[in-house]
N, C-alpha and C positions, 0 to 999 in steps of 0.2 A: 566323318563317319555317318553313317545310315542311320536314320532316327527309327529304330526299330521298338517292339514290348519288349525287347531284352537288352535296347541299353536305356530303358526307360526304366526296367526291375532294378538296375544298376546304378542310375542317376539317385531313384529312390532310395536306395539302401543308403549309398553314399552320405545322403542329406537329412537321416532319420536321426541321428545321434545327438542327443541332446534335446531331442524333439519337445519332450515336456515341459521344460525349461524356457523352450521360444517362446511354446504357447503362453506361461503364465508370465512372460516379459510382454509378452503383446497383448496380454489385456483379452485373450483367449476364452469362451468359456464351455466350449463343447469339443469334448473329442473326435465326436464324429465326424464333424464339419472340420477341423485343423488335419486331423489324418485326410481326407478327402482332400481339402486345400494342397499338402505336402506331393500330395501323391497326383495330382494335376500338375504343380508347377513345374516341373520338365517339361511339358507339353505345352503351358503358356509359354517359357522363359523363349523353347528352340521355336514358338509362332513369334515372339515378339523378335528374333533374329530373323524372321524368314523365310524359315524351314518351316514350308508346306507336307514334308513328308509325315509328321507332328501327327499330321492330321488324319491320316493314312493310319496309323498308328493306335490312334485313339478308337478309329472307326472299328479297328479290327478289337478292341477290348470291349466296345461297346457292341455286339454284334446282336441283334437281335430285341436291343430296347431303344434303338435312334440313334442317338447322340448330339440332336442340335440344340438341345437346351445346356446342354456343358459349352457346345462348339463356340455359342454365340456368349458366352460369359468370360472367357478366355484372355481377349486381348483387355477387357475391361480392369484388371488386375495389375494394383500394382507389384506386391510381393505376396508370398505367402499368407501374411497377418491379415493383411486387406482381401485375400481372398477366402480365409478361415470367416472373417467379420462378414461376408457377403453373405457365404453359403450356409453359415445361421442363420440368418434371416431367413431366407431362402427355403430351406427345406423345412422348414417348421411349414409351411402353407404351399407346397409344391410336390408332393405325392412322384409325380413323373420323371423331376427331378432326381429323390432319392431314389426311383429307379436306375436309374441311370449313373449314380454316385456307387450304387451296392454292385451292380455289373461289371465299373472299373475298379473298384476295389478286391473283389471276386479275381476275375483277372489279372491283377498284379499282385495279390498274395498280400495286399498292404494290411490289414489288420495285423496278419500275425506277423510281418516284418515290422511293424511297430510297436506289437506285444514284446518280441522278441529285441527290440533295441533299448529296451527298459531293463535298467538294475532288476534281477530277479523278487526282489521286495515290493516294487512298484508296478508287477504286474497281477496282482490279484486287484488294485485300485483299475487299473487300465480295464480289467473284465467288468467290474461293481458298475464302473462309471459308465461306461459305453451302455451297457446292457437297462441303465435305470434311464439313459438317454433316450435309447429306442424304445423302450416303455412310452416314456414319456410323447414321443413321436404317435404312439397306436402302430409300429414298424417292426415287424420282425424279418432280416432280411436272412437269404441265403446262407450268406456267409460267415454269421456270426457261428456256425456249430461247425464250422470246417476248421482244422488243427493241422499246423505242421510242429511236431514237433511230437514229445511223448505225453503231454497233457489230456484235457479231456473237458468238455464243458457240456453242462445237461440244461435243455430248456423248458420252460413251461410244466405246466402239472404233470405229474407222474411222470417225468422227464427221467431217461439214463442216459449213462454215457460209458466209452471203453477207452481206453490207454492207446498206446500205439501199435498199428498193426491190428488193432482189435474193431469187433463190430457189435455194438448191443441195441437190440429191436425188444421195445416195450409194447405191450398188445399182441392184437394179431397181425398177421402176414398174409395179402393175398395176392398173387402170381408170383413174378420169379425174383430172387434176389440171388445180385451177380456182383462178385469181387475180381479185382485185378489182379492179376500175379505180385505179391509181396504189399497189397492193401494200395496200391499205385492206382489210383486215376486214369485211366481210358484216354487218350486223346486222340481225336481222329485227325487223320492227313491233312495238313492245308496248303498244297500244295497250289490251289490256285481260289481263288474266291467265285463261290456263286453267284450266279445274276441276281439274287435280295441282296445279298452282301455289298457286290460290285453297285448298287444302284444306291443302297443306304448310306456308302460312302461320300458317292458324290455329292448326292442331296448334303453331307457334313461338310466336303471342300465347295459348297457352295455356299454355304453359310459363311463361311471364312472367310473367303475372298469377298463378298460382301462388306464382310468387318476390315477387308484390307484395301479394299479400294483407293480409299484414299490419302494411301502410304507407298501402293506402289501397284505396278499391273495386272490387271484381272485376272486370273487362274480360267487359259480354255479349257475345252474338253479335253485338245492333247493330252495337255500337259496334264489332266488327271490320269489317264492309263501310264505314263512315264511315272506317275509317285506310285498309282498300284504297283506297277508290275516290273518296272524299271525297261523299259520300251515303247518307241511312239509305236 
């Protein structure tokens, strides 16, 4: 099967349950970094089988913030724990880094698929903690005010928030604000990759194959339009 972001949503879910429990058996001590770890390791596990399309994959989550500071930490990993213990270090002193952690997170929905894989009691700790974490980072990213689900989270001073389906704007308003039919998110066509995109990828499967060299054969240019697009 095709290493797609939809059997990678899938891998992830899969591998979430009990997730709290891993972390504090591994000696865990940030959730920001163990949900990042979790939610990478489908993307190490099918590079460390071979599967270059991984990468293909990643580039398309990553679109618009790089991706070779993730690409190039990948094979470096043994399991999840060792890479939860990496990317703390890590991202306390690498800015570009948790760019790139918040834009694959964003994309796979992993916050709230890890919110949501918590006993309902364990997830007002899962918000306190993350939230006192990115604090502590000087990090407020995207994602943390994005909800699936019927909940609500408010941030910073004079912060509101709405339930589901709903929209609350503190202050003022200036130019246009635009909802989706039924509070749904917009997604535009991807039905093929533009030339940033198609160029930021390869720079990623060039990274890679770098890191794979010396496991097995270089990654030509072909063979990059074959993972894009599935044809030489």
């Amino acid at each position: 099967m095709a290493f797609t972001v939809e059997t990678w949503k899938t891998a992830l879910t899969e591998r979430l349950g009990q997730w709290r429990q891993c972390m504090q058996q591994g000696g865990g001590t940030s959730v920001y970094a163990f949900v990042s770890a979790m939610t990478l390791w489908p993307v190490a596990a099918a590079l460390h089988g071979g599967d270059l399309g991984a990468v293909a994959a990643l580039g398309g989550a990553l679109a618009g913030v790089g991706g070779n500071l993730i690409a190039n930490r990948l094979q470096g990993w043994k399991d999840e724990t060792d890479a939860a213990r990496q990317l703390t270090a890590a991202v306390a002193t690498e800015p570009a880094l948790r760019e790139e952690l918040d834009a694959m997170l964003e994309k796979l929905d992993a916050v709230a698929r890890a919110r949501d894989a918590l006993p309902e009691a364990e997830r007002q700790w899962f918000r306190e903690t993350l939230s006192t974490e990115l604090a502590r980072l000087g990090h407020a990213p995207r994602y943390t005010a994005q909800l699936t689900g019927s909940g609500a989270i408010a941030q910073g001073p004079g912060a509101v928030a709405a339930g589901q389906g709903g929209i609350a704007i503190g202050g003022s308003v200036q130019g246009n604000v635009s909802l989706g039919s039924g509070g749904e998110k917009e997604t535009r066509a991807q039905d093929e990759l533009s030339e940033a995109e198609h160029s930021r990828i390869l720079r990623v499967l060039e990274a890679v194959a770098q890191l794979s060299s010396a496991t097995g054969p270089a990654v030509s240019n072909r063979d990059h339009d074959l993972y894009l697009y599935g044809k030489d």
